[in-house]
C-alpha positions, 0 to 999 in steps of 0.5 A: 448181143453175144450168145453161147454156144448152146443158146438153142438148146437153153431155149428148147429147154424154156428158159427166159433169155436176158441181157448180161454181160453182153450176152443172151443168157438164161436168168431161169427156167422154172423159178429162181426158188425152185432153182436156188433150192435143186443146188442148194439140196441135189444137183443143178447145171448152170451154162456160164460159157459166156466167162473169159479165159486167157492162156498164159505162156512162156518162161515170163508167164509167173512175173506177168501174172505175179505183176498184174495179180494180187496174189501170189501165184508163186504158190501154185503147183501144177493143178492148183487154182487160185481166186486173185484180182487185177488191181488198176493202178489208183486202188480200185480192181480191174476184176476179180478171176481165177488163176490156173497153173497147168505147168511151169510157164503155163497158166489160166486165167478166168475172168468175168464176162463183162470184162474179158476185152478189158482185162485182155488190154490191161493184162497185155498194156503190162505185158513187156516180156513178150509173154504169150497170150491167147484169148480162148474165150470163144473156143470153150464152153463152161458148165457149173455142176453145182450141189451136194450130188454133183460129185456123183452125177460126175464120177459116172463119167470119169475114172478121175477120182472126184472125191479126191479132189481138194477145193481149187484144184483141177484135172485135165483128163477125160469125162463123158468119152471126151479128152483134155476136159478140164475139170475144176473143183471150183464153183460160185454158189458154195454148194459144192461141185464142179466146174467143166471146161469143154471145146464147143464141138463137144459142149452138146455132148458133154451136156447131155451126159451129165443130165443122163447122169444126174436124172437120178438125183433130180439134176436141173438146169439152172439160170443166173437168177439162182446164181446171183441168189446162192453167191450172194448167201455166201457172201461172194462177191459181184464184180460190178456191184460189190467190187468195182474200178471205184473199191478198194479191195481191202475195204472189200474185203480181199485182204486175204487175196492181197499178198505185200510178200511181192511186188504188184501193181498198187502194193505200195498204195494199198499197203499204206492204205492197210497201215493207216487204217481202213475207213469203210468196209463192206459187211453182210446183213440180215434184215430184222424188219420185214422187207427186201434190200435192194441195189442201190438202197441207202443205208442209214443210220437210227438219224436216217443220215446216209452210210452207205448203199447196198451193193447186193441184196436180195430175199435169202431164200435158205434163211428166208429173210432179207440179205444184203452187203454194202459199204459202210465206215468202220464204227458201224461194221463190227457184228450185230450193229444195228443200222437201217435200210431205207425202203420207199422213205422208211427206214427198216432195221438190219444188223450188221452179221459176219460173212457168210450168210448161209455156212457149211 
């Protein structure tokens, strides 16, 4: 089992320490609700250090990424980010990342933890054009600063102007007296906020800034259970559950990542696919009899004939109720459809809502 650099520091602090993605990581430190909430109203911390990241280098860099990615990374400027997905070759995703340009023939990509090795061997079985890649994974730590105080817990610690910074774009600069930080308005939680990327030697420093500088607003660290939760209220979705080698990504939902103006592994495949029409879509819904939806319950029809399963559930703890995604066919995805989840042999009723689960 991996752990990230600051695993000591996450014990002193009293986390419980879980399996994920190969590592040893903190799922919570006082309560998944206590968490969910610091994000949601003031200002949270979560250590992600165990995501993958690629440098991607070289005047072939653009054609690499343009092949291998489903979106178009043709246009992305200099400190844009751009949310994409690997598709694998038969119609299912390698993995959903993040694309950074840092310069013409330069970029960065962001990856899931579960699949860095995966994504490295994949992305370099295309890579014909000798275009140079460096797997930096074990060189950076990453912390989320997520929530609507995040900005101002930041600001104390840069001259970059963070409130200037549009959604999915970045700055290299300096933050917390530490240089070439890049400083991502990007996060997984639909909070709002920041993601940091720092060199090891400096992570402990970097951490202990930003809590001195969030004391004032209550700044928590948080762990993935409160992750999974904020994600999942936003109707993002998790490589492994709700997108995987087996899902189509447009049946998911990605369409708008899916750009047929290129040429792409699948284009052909996945353009037919939309042409002929979709059979099953992933959907939101919210539970209308008590219960919680779980991963891998049944989703039914009024009969208790099988639809689909849910792919991510959990008990909303903004909405206070149960949420949950999963894929069914297409006469049973259109809002305020009522279906069943099947809990212990009974069948609850849900309805189908649009995404997200939780807005703005």
């Amino acid at each position: 089992m991996k752990t990230v650099p600051l695993h000591q520091v996450h014990i002193d602090l009293g986390a419980k320490m879980v399996p994920f993605a190969g590592f040893e990581m903190p799922v919570r430190y006082s309560s998944d609700l206590d968490e969910h909430h610091t994000v949601r109203n003031h200002v949270g911390v979560f250590d992600v250090s165990h995501m993958g990241e690629f440098s991607v280098k070289g005047p072939k860099a653009l054609d690499l990424i343009q092949k291998v990615t489903s979106n178009d990374a043709s246009a992305l400027f200099d400190g844009k980010v751009q949310y994409s997905y690997l598709p694998n070759g038969r119609g299912g995703v390698v993995d959903d990342l993040l694309v950074y340009r840092v310069k013409e023939d330069e970029y960065f990509l962001v990856v899931n933890a579960s699949n860095i090795d995966k994504d490295w061997n994949w992305i370099q079985s295309h890579n014909t054009e000798g275009v140079e890649m460096e797997n930096v994974s074990d060189e950076l730590c990453l912390f989320a600063v997520q929530g609507p105080n995040a900005t101002p817990t930041l600001q104390k610690l840069t001259s970059v102007d963070l409130g200037a910074m549009d959604y999915y774009t970045f700055k290299i600069g300096e933050m917390a007296g530490i240089s070439d930080v890049i400083i991502s308005a990007t996060g997984y939680t639909g909070a709002g906020g920041f993601e940091i990327y720092v060199k090891n030697a400096d992570a402990i420093k970097m951490w202990e800034a930003i809590f001195e500088a969030g004391a004032e607003f209550g700044i928590k660290p948080v762990g993935l259970g409160a992750r999974d939760t904020l994600r999942l209220e936003k109707g993002f979705c998790l490589y492994g559950n709700d997108i995987d080698d087996n899902t189509s990504p447009l049946e998911a939902g990605l369409g708008w990542v899916t750009k047929f103006t290129k040429d792409f592994i699948d284009a052909k495949e996945l353009k037919d696919q939309k042409e002929a029409g979709l059979k099953k879509k992933l959907v939101g819904f919210e539970m209308i009899d008590r219960g919680i939806p779980r991963g891998h319950y049944e989703l039914c029809d009024e009969s208790g004939a099988k639809l689909g399963e849910v792919t991510s559930g959990t008990q909303s703890p903004t909405l206070q109720k149960g949420i949950g995604m999963g894929y069914v066919p297409t006469a049973f995805a259109k809002p305020e459809t009522e279906i069943f989840v099947k809990v212990r042999d009974r069948l609850l009723k849900v309805k189908v809502v649009k995404l997200p689960f939780v807005k703005n």
